[in-house]
VOZA-816131 format. One record per residue: x negated, y negated, z of N, C-alpha, C in turn; residue in three letters. Coordinates in Angstrom, 1 decimal. Atoms other than C-alpha are relative to their C-alpha. Example, Ala and Ser with C-alpha at 12.3 -4.5 7.8 and 13.67 -1.06 7.14 Angstrom:
2
SITE | -0.9 | 1.2 | 0.0 | -12.3 | 4.5 | 7.8 | -0.9 | -1.2 | 0.0 | ALA;
SITE | 0.9 | 1.1 | 0.0 | -13.7 | 1.1 | 7.1 | 0.8 | -1.1 | 0.8 | SER;
END
This chain:
101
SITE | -0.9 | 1.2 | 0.0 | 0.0 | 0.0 | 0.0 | -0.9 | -1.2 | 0.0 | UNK;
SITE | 0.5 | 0.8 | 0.4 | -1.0 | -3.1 | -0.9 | 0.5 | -1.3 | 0.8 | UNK;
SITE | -1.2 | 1.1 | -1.0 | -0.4 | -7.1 | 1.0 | 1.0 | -0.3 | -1.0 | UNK;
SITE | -0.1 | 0.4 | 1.4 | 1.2 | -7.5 | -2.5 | 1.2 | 0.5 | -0.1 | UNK;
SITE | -1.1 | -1.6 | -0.5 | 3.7 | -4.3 | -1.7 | 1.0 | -0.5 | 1.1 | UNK;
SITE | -0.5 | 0.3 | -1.0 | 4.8 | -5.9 | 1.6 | 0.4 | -1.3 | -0.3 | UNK;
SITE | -0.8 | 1.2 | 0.2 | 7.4 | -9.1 | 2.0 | -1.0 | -0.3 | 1.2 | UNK;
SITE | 0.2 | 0.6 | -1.3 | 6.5 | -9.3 | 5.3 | -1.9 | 0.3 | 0.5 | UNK;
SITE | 1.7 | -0.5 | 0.2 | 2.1 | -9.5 | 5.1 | -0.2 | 0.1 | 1.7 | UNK;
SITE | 0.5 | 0.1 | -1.3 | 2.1 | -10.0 | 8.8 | -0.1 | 2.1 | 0.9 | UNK;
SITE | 0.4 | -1.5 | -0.7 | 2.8 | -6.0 | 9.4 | -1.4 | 0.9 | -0.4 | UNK;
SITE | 1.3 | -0.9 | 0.8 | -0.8 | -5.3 | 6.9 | -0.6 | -1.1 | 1.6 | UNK;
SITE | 1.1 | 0.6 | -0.5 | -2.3 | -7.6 | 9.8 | -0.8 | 0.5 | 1.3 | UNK;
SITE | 0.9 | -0.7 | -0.9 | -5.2 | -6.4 | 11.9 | 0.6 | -0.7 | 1.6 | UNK;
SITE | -0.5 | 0.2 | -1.9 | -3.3 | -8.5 | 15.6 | 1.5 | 0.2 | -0.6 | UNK;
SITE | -1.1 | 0.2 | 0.0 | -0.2 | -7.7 | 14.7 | 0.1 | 1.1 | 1.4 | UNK;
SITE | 0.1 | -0.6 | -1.0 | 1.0 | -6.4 | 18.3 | -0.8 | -0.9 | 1.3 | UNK;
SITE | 1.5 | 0.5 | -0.9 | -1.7 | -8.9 | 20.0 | 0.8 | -1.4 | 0.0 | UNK;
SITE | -0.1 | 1.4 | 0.3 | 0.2 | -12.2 | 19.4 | -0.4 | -0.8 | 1.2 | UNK;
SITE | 0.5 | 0.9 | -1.8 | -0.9 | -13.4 | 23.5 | -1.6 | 0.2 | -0.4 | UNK;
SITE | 1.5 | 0.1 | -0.2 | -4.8 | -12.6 | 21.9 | -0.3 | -1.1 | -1.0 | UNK;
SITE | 0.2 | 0.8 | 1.0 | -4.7 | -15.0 | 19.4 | 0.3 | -1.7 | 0.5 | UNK;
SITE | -0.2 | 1.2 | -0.7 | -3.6 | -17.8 | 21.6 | -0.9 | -0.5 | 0.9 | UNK;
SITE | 0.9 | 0.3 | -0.9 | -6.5 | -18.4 | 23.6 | -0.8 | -1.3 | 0.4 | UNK;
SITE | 0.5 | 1.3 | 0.0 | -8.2 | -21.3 | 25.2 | -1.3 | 0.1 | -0.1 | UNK;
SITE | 1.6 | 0.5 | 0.0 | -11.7 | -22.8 | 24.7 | -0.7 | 1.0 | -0.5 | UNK;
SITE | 1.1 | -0.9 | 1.0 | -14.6 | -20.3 | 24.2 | 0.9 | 1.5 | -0.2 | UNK;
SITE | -0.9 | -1.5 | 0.5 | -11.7 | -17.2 | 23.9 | -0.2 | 0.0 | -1.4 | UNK;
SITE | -0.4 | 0.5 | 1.1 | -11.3 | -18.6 | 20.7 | -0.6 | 1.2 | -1.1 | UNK;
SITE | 1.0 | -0.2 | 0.8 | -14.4 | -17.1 | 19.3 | 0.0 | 1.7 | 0.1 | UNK;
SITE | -0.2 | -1.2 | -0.1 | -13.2 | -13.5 | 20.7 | 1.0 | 0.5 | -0.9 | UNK;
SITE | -1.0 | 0.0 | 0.9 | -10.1 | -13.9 | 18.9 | -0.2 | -0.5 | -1.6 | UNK;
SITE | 0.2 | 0.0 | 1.1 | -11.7 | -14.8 | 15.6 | -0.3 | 1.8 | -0.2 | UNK;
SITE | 0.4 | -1.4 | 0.0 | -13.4 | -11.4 | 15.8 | 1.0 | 1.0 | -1.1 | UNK;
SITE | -1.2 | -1.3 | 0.4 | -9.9 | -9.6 | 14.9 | 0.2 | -0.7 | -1.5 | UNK;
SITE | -0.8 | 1.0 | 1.5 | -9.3 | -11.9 | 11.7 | -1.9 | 0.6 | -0.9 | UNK;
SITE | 1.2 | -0.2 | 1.0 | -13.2 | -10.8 | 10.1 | 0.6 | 0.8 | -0.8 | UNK;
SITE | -0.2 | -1.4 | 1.5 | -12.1 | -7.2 | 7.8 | 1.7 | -0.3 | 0.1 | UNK;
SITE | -1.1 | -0.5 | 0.0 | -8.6 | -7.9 | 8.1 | 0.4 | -1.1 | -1.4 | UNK;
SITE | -0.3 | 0.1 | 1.7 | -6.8 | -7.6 | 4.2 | 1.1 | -1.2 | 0.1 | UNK;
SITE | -1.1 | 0.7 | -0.5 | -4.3 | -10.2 | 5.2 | -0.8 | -1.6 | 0.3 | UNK;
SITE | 0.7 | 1.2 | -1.2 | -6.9 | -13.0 | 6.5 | 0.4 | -1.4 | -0.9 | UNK;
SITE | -0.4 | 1.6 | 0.9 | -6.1 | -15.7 | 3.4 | 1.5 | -0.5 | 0.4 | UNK;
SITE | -1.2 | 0.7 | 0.1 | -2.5 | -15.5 | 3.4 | 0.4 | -0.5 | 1.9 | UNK;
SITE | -0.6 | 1.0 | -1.2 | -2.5 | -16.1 | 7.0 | -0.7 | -1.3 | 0.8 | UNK;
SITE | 1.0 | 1.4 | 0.3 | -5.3 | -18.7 | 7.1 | 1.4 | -1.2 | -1.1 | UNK;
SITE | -0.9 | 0.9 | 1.0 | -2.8 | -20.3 | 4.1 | 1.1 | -0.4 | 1.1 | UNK;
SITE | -0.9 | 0.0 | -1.0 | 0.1 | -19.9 | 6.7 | 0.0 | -1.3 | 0.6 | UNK;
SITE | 0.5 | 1.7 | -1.3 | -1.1 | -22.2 | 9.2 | -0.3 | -1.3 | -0.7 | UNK;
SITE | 0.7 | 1.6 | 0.5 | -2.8 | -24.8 | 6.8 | 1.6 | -0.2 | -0.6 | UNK;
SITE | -1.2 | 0.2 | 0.7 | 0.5 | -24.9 | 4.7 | 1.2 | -0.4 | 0.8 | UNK;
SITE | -1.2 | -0.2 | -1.4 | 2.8 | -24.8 | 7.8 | -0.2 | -1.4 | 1.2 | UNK;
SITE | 0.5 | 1.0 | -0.6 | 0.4 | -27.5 | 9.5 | 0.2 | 0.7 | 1.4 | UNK;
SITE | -0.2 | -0.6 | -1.3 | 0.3 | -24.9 | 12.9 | -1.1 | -0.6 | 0.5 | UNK;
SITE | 0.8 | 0.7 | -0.2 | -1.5 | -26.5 | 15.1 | -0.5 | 0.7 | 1.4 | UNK;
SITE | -0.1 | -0.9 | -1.3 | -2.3 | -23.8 | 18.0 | -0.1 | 1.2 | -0.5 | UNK;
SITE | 0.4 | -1.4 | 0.4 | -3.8 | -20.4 | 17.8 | -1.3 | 0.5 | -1.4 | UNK;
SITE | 1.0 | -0.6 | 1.0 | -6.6 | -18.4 | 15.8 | 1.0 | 0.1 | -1.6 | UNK;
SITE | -0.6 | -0.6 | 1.5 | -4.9 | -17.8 | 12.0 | -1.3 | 0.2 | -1.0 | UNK;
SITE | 1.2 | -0.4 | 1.2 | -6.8 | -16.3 | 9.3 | -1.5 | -0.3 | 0.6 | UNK;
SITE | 1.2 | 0.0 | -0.9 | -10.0 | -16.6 | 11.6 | -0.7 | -1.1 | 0.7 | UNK;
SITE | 0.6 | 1.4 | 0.1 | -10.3 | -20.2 | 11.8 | 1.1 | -0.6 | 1.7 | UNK;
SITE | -0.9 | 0.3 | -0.5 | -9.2 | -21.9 | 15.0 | 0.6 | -1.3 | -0.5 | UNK;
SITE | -0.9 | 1.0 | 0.3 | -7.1 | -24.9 | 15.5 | -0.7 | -1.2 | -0.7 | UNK;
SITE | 0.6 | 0.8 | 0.5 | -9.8 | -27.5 | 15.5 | -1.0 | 0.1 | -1.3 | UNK;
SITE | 0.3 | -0.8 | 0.8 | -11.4 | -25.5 | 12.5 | 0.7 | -0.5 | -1.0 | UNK;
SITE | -1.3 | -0.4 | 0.9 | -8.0 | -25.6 | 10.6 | 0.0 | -1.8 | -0.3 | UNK;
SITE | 0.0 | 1.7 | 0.1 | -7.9 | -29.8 | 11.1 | -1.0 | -0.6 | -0.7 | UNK;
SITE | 1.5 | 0.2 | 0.7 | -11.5 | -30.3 | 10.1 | 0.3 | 0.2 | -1.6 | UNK;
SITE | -0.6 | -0.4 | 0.9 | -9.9 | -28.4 | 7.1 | 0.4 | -1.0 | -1.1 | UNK;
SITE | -0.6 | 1.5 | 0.6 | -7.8 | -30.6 | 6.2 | 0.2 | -1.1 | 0.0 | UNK;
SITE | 0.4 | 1.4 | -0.2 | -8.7 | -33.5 | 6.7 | -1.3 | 0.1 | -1.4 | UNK;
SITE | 0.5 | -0.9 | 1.4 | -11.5 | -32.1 | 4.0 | 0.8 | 0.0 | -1.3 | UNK;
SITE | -0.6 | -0.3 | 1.3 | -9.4 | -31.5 | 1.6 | 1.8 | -0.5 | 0.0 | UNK;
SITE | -1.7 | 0.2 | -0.3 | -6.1 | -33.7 | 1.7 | 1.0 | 0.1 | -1.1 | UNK;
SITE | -1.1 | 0.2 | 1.4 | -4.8 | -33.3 | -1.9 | 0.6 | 1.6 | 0.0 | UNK;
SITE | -0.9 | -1.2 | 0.0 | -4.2 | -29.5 | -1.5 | 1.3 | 0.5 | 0.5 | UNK;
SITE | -1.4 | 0.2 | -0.2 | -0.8 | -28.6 | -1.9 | 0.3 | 1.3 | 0.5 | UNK;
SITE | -0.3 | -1.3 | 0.0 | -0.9 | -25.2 | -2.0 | -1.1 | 1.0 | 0.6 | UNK;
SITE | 1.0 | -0.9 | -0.8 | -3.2 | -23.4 | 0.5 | 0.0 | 1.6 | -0.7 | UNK;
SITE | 0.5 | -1.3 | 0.2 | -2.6 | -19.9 | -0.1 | -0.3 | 0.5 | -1.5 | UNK;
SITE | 0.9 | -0.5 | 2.1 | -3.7 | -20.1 | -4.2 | -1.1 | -0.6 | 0.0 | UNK;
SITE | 1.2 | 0.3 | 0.0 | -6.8 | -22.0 | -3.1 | -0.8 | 1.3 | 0.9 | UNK;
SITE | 0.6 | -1.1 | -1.0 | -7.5 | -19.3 | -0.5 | -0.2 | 1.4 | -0.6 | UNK;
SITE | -0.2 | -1.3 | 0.1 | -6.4 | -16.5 | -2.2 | -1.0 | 0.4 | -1.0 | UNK;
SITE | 1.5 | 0.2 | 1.1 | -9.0 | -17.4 | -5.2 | -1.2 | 0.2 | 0.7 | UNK;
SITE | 1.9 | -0.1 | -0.7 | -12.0 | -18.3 | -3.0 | -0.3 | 1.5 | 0.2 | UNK;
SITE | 0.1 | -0.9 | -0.1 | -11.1 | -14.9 | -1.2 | -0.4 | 0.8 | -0.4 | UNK;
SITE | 0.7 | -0.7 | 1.1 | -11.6 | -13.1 | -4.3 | -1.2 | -0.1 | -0.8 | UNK;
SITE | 1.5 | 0.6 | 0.8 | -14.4 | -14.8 | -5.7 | -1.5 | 0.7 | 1.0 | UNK;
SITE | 1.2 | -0.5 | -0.8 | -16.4 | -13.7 | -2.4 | 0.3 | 2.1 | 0.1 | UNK;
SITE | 0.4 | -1.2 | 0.5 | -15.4 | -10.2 | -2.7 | -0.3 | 0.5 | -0.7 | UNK;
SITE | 0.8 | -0.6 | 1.5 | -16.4 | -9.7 | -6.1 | -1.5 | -0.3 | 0.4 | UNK;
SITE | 1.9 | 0.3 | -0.3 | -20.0 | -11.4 | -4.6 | -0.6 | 1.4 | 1.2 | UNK;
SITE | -0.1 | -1.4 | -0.3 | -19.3 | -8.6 | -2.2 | -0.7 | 1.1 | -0.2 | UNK;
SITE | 0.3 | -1.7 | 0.5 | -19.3 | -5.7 | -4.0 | -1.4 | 0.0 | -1.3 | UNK;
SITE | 1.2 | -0.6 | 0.4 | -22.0 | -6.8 | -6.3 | -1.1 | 0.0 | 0.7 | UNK;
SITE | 0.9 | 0.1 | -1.2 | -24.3 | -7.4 | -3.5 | -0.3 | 1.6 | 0.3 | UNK;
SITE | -0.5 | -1.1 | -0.4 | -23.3 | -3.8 | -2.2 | -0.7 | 1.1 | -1.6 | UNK;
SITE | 0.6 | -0.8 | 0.8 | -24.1 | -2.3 | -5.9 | -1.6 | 0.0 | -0.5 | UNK;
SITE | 1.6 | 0.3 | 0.4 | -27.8 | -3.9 | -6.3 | -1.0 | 0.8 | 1.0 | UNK;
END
């Protein structure tokens, strides 16, 4: 199955079940990125938050003040998760040729 397969990408996601670890203060933060590294879901819920403007909690691995920095960066983007879901892909293709050399 695929996130592509699923309506709902939050059940492909590595905290789903965890939503009190993802909320954490100060240096937690950095324990709760952790769960967002391999997980196949991490753009669209990185896009989530920037698109949604959430302003509280780890998403897609980035925390809050992370996510602001963000955008503030880049204020013309309209559409988070087709910039994310590109980059995404672009670094797993660098990925896997990395992996084949």
């Amino acid at each position: 199955m695929t996130g592509d397969d699923v309506d709902d990408w939050t059940l492909l996601a590595n905290c789903r079940g965890m939503a009190d670890a993802l909320f954490p203060d100060g240096k937690e933060q950095r324990r709760a990125r952790r769960i967002c590294v391999d997980c196949r879901v991490r753009a669209r819920c990185l896009a989530e938050a920037l698109d949604n403007r959430i302003e509280w909690g780890v998403w897609g691995g980035m925390t809050e003040r992370e996510r602001r920095r963000l955008l503030r960066e880049r204020p013309g983007v309209t559409c988070w998760r087709d910039v994310l879901e590109s980059e995404f892909d672009e670094d797993e293709v660098q990925r896997q040729q990395a992996a084949s050399e």
